[in-house]
C-alpha positions as CSV (number, residue, x, y, z in Angstrom):
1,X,-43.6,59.8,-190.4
2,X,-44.8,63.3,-188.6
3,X,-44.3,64.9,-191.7
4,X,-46.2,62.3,-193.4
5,X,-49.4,62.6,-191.2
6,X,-49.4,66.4,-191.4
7,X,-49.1,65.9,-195.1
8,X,-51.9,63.8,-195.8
9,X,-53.9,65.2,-193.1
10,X,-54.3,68.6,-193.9
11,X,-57.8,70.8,-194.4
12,X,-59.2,71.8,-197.3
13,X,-57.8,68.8,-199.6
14,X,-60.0,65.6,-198.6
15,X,-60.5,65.2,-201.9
16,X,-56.9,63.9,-202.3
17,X,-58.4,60.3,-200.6
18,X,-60.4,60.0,-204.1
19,X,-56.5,60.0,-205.4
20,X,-55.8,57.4,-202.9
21,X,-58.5,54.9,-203.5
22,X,-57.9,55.2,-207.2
23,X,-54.5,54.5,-207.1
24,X,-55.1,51.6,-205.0
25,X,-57.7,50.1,-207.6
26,X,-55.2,50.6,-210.2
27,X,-52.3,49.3,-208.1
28,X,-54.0,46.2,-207.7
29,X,-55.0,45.9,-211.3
30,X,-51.5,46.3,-212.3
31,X,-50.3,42.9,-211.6
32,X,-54.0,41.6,-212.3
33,X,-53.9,41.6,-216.0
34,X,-50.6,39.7,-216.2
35,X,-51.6,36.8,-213.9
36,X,-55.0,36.4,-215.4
37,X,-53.6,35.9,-219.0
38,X,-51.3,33.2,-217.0
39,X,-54.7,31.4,-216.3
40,X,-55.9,32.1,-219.8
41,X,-52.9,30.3,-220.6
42,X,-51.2,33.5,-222.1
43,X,-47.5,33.7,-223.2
44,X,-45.0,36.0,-222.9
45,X,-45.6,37.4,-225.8
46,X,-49.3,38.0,-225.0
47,X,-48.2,40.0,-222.0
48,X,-46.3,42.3,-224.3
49,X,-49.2,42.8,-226.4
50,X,-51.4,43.4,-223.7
51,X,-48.8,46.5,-222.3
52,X,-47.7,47.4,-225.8
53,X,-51.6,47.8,-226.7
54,X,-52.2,49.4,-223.4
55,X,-49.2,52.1,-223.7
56,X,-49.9,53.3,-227.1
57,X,-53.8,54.2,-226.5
58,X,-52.1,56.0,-223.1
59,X,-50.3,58.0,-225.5
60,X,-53.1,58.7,-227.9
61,X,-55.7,59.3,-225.0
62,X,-53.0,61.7,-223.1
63,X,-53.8,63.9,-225.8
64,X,-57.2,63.6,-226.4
65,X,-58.1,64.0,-222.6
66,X,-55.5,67.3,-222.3
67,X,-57.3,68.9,-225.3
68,X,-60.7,68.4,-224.0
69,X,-59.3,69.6,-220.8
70,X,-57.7,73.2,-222.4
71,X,-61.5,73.5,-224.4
72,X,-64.0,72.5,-222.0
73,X,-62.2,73.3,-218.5
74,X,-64.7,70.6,-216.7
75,X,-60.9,69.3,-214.9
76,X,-63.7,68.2,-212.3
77,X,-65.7,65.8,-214.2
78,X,-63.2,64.6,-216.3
79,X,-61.5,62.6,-213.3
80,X,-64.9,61.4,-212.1
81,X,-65.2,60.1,-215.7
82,X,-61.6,58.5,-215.4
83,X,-62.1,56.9,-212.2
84,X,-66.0,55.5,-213.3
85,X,-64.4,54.1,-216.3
86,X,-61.6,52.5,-215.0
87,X,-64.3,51.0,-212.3
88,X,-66.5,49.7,-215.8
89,X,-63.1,48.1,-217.0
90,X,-62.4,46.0,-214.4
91,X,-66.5,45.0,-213.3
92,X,-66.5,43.1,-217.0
93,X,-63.0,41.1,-216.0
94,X,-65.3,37.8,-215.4
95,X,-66.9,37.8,-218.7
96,X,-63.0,38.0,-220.3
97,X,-62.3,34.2,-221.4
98,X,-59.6,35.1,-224.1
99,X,-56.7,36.9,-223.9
100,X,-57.8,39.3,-226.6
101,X,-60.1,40.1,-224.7
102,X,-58.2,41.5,-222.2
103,X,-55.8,43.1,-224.4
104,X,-58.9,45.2,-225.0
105,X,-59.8,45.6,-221.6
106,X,-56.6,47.0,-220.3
107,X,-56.5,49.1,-223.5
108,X,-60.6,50.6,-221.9
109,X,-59.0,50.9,-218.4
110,X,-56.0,52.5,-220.0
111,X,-57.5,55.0,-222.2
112,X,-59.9,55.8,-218.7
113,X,-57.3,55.9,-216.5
114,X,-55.2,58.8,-218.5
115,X,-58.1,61.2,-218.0
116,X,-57.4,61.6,-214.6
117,X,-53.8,61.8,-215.4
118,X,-53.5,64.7,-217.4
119,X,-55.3,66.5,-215.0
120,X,-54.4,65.6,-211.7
121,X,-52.0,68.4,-211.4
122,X,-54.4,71.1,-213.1
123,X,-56.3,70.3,-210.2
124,X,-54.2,71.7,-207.4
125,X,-53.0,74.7,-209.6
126,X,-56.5,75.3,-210.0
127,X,-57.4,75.5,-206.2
128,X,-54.0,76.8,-204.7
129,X,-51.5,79.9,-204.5
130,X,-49.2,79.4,-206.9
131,X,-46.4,80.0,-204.3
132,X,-48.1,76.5,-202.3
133,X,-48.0,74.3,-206.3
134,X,-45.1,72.1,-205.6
135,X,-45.8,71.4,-202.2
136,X,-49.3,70.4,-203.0
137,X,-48.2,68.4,-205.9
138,X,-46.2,66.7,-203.7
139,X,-49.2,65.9,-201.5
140,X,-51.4,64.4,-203.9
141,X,-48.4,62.5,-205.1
142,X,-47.9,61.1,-201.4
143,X,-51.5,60.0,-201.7
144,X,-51.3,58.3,-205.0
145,X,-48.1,56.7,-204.3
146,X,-49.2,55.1,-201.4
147,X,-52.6,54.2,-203.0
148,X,-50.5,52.3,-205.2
149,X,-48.8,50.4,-202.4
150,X,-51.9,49.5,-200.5
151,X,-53.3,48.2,-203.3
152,X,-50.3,45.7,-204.3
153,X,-50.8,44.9,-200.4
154,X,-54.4,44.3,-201.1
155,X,-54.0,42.2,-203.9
156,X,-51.4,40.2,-202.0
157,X,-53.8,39.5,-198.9
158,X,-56.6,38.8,-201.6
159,X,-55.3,36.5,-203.8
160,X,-53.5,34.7,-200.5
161,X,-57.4,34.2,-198.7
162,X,-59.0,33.4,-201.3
163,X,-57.2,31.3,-204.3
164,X,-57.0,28.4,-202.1
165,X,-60.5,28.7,-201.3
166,X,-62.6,29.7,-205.1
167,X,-59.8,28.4,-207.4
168,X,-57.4,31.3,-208.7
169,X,-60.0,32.1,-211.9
170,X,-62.7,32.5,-209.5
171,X,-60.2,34.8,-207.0
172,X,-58.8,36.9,-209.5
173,X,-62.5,37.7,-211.0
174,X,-63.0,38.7,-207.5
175,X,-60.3,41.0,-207.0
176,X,-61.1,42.8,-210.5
177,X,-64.6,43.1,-209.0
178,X,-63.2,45.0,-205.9
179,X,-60.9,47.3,-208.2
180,X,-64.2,48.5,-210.0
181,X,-65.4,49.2,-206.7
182,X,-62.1,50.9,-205.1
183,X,-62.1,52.9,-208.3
184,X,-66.3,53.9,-208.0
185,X,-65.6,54.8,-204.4
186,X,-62.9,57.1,-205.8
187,X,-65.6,58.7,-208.3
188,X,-68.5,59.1,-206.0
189,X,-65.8,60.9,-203.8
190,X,-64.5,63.5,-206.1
191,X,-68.2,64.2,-207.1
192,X,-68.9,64.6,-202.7
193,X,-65.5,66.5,-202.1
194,X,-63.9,68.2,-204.6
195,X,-64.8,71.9,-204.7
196,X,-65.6,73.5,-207.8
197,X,-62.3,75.4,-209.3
198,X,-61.3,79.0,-207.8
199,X,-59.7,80.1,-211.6
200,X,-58.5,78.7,-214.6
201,X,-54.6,78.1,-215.1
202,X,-52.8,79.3,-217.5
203,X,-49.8,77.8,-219.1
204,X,-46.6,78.5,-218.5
205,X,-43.3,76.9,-217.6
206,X,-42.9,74.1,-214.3
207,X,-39.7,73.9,-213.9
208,X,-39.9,72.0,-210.0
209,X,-43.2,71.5,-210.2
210,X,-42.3,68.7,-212.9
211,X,-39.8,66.9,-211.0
212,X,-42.4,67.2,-208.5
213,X,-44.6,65.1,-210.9
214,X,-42.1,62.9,-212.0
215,X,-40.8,61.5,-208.5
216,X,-43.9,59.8,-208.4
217,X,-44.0,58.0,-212.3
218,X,-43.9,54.1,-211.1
219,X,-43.3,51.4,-213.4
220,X,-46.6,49.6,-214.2
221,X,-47.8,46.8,-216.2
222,X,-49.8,50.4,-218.6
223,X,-47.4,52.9,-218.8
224,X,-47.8,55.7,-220.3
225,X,-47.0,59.6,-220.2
226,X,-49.3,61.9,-218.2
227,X,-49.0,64.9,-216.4
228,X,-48.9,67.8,-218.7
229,X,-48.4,65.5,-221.3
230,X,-50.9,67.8,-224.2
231,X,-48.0,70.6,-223.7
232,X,-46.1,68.4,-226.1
233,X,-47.9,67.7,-229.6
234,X,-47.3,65.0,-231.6
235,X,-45.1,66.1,-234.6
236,X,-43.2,68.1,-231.4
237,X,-41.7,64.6,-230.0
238,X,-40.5,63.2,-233.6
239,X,-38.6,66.9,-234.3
240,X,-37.3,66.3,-231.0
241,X,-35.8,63.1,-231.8
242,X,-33.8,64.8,-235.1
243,X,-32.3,67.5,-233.1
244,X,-34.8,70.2,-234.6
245,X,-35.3,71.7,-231.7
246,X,-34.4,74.6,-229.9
247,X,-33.5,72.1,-226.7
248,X,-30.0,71.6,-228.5
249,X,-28.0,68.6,-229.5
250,X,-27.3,67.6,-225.7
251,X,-30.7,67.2,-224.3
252,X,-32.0,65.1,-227.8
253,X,-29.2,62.8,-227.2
254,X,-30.2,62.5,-223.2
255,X,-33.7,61.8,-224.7
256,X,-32.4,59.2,-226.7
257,X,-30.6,57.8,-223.6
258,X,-33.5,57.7,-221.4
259,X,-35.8,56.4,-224.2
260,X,-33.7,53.4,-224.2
261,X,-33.8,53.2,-221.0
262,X,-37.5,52.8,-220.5
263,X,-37.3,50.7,-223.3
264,X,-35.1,48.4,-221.3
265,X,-36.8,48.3,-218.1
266,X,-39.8,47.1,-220.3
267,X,-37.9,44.5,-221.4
268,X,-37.6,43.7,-217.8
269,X,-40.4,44.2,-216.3
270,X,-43.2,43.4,-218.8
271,X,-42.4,39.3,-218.6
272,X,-41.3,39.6,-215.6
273,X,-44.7,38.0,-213.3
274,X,-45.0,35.4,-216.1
275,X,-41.3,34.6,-215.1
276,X,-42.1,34.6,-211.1
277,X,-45.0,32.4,-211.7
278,X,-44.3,30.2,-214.1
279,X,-40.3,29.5,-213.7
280,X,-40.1,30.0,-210.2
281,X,-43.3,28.6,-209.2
282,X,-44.4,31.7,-206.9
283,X,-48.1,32.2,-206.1
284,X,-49.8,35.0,-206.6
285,X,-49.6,36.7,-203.5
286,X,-46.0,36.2,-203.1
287,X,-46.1,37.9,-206.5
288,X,-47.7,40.8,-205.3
289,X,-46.2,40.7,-202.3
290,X,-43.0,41.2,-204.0
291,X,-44.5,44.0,-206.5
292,X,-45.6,45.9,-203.1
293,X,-42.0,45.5,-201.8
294,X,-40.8,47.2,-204.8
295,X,-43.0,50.2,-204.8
296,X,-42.6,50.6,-201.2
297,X,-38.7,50.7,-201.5
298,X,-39.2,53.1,-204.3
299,X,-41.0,55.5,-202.2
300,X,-39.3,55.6,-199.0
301,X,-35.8,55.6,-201.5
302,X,-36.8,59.2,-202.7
303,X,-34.9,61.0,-199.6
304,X,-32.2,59.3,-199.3
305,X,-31.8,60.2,-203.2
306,X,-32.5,63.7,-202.6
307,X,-29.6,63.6,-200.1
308,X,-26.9,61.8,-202.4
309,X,-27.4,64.1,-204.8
310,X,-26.9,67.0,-202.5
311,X,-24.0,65.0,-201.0
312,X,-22.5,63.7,-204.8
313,X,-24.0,65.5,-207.9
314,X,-26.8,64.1,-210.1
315,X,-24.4,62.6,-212.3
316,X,-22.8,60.2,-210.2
317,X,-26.4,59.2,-208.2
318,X,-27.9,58.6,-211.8
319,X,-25.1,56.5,-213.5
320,X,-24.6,54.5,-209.8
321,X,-28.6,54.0,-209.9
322,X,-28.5,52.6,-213.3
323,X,-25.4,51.0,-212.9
324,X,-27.0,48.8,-209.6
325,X,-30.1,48.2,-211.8
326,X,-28.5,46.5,-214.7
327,X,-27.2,44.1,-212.3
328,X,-30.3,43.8,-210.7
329,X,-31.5,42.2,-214.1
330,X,-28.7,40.0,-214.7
331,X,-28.7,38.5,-211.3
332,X,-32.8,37.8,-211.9
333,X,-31.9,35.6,-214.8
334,X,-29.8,33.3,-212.7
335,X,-32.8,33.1,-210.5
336,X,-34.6,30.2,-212.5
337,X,-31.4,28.0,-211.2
338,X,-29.8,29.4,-208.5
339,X,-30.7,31.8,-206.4
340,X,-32.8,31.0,-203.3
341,X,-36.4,33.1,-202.9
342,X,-34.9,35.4,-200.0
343,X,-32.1,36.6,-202.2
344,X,-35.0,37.6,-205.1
345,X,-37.2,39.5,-203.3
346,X,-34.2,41.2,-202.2
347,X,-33.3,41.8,-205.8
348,X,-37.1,43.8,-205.9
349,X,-35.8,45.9,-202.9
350,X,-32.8,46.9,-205.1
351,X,-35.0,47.8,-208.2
352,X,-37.0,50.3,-206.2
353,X,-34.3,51.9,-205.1
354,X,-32.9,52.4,-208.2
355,X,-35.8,53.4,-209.9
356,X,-35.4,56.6,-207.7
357,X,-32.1,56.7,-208.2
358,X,-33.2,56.8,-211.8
359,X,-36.1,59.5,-212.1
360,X,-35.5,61.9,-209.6
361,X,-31.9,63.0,-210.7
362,X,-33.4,62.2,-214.4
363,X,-35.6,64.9,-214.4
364,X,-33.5,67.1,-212.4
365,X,-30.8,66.4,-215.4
366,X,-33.2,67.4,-218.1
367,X,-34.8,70.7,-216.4
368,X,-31.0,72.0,-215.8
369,X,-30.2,70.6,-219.2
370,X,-33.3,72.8,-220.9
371,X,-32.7,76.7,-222.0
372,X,-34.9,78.8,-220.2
373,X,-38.1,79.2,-221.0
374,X,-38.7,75.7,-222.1
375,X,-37.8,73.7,-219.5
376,X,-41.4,72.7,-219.5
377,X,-41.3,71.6,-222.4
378,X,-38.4,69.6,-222.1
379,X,-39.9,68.1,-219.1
380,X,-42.9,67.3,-221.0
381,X,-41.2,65.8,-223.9
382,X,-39.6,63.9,-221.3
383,X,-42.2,62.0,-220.1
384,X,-43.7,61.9,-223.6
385,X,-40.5,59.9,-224.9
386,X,-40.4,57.4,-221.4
387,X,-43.8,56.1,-222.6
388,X,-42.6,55.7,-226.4
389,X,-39.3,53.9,-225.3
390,X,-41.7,51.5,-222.3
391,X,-44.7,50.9,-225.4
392,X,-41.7,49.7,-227.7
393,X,-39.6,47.8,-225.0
394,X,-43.1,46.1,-223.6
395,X,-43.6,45.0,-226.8
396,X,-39.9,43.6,-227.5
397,X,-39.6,42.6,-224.3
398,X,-42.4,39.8,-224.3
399,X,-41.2,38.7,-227.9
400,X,-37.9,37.9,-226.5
401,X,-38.6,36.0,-223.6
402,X,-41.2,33.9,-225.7
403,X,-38.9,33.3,-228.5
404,X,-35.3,34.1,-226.4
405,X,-36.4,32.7,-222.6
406,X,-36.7,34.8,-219.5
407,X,-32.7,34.8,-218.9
408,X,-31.8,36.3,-222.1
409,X,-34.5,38.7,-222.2
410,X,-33.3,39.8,-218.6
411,X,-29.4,39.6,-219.6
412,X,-30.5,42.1,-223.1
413,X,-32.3,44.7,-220.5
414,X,-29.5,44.7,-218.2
415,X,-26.8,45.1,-221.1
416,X,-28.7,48.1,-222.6
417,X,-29.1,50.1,-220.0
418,X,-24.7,49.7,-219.3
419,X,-24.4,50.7,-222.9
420,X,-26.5,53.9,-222.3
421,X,-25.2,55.2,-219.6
422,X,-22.4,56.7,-221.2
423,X,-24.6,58.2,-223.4
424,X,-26.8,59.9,-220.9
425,X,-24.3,61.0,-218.4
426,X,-21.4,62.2,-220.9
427,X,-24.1,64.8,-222.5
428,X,-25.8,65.7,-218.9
429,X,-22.2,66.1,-218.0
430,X,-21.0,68.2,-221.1
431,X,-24.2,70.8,-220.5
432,X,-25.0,70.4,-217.0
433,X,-21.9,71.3,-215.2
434,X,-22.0,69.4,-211.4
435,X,-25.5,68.2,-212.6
């Protein structure tokens, strides 16, 4: 917890708070989306639209947004114009009555929200030594990760005051209004705080400075790829995918892995509050509650990680991670019937923890994995193929528990990711030696 203060306390970076209240405003809209369509009378399937629609225009606007960013170099303005938009998205959630409608509005807050995204890390490399990259990287990431967590906390304590008082339309409006705000506060603070750059970046390979990224990638209701996401163009991810590459045979079949993967935990995830409100009757701030539990776990999980892979090898903290994960899903579709409340938030505890479990020795894997001289690159066409595989598994995920129910659509994600575990860990085995 020292370390922590000192962290986030430091001079010169204030501007990392307009991280934090953004990440809280989108924390809080992650789970805000899902229970609205619940009061719009949405489906399963709706909510797989809604984070199907989202992730693809998070794919298209990575690109867009990292191009203007190479041409223009205004990094600066570009997250003020992320952090206003998103703030735009979510002030028009009260005149939303249909669930088209907010299949479009998540699809606005998502294509906002990736401008910021791309450029985040730019940011720092713009203002720092290069020697002090990952350790800032890991600052800003401290801030948005626990911007994320206060904001699950903040819808939680919300929706518990005030649902029982407005009605739960009249609440949730609300708490869209205050996530436009959290995420205008964010924008006027960039525009008060954050120094104009010191020199431009130039590109090259970020070899730890990508794992730095990716320890932070949570699973949300709109995800999508992001940082240094435009290294990878388009036609680059689909030669990928057929092995013409120059990454070899053994990291294309790892992609194909995690793909499958993400696609899985979609599966999971994206019906999942539809699940916790409607089969086992939880309110929303017990859903959120739950959501913040999750995150939280994740990020305090990340040391412990660090230190079992030390301790083991990557190999055998990945495929124990994804091993306790598929479980995880199985035992949630017993929980309709059988298991008490206790027992399933604990089940959110165990997610997070594997979700560390999963990315941190994932993208360890797939920089060791990588020749030199593209492991960034590789790590970009990493995070590239996780938002593919969660776009097509959000998308199949709320099509299988309309038409399937929760259980089986729980049972499928928890049997894909045993099959693919092989897959991922023979290959990072085969090329990574102890990795």
């Amino acid at each position: 917890m020292k370390r922590l203060r000192v962290q986030l306390f430091s001079r010169g970076t204030n501007w990392y708070w307009a991280f934090l209240l953004a990440n809280a405003a989108s924390g809080a809209a992650s789970l805000l989306l899902p229970l609205y369509a619940h009061v719009l009378g949405g489906d399963a399937g709706d909510l797989g639209t809604i984070a199907g629609v989202g992730s693809l225009v998070g794919v298209v606007a990575s690109l867009l947004w990292g191009r203007i960013s190479d041409r223009t170099q205004r990094r600066r303005w570009l997250v003020v114009l992320s952090f206003s938009g998103l703030g735009l998205a979510y002030f028009l959630l009260p005149a939303v009555g249909t669930v088209g409608g907010l299949v479009l509005l998540g699809a606005g807050a998502t294509f906002f929200w990736m401008a910021s995204s791309v450029v985040s890390v730019l940011l720092v490399m713009d203002r720092t030594p290069a020697a002090d990259w990952e350790r800032e990287i890991g600052r800003l990431n401290a801030y948005s990760g626990l911007g994320w967590a206060a904001g699950l906390a903040l819808g939680a304590a919300w929706t518990g005051m005030l649902l029982s008082l407005v009605g739960e339309r009249m609440g949730l409006w609300s708490l869209g209004l205050t996530v436009g705000l959290l995420a205008t506060c964010g924008a006027v603070t960039i525009v008060l705080l954050l120094p104009e750059p010191l020199r431009r970046v130039e590109r090259r390979d970020f070899r730890g400075l990508m794992v730095a990224v990716g320890n932070f990638l949570y699973e949300r209701f709109r995800y999508g790829p992001a940082h240094l996401y435009y290294l990878v163009r388009p036609g680059q991810v689909l030669r990928f995918l057929q092995g013409r590459t120059a990454f070899g045979p053994e990291l294309v079949l790892i992609y194909y892995g995690v793909f499958l993967l993400m696609a899985a935990f979609a599966v999971f995830f994206v019906p999942l509050p539809l699940f916790l409100r409607e089969s086992l009757n939880w309110s929303n701030p017990v859903v959120y509650a739950a959501y913040t539990l999750h995150t939280l776990t994740s990020v305090v999980s990340y040391p412990w990680v660090r230190r079992a892979i030390e301790r083991w090898g990557h190999r055998p903290v990945w495929g124990l991670g994804l091993l306790v994960r598929a479980a995880a899903f199985a035992l949630f579709s017993l929980a309709g019937k059988q298991l008490p409340g206790e027992l399933v938030l604990g089940l959110f505890v165990i997610t997070g923890a594997s979700w560390a479990a999963f990315q941190l020795p994932a993208t360890a894997i797939v920089s060791r994995v990588a020749p030199s001289g593209l492991k960034g690159q590789a790590l970009g066409a990493y995070n590239a193929i996780t938002g593919l595989g969660w776009m097509l598994g959000a998308v199949a995920g709320g099509f299988i528990a309309e038409g399937l129910g929760f259980s089986p659509a729980f049972l499928i994600a928890g049997a894909v990711v045993v099959l693919t575990i092989p897959v991922v860990l023979v290959e990072a085995g085969a090329a990574g030696g102890k990795s």
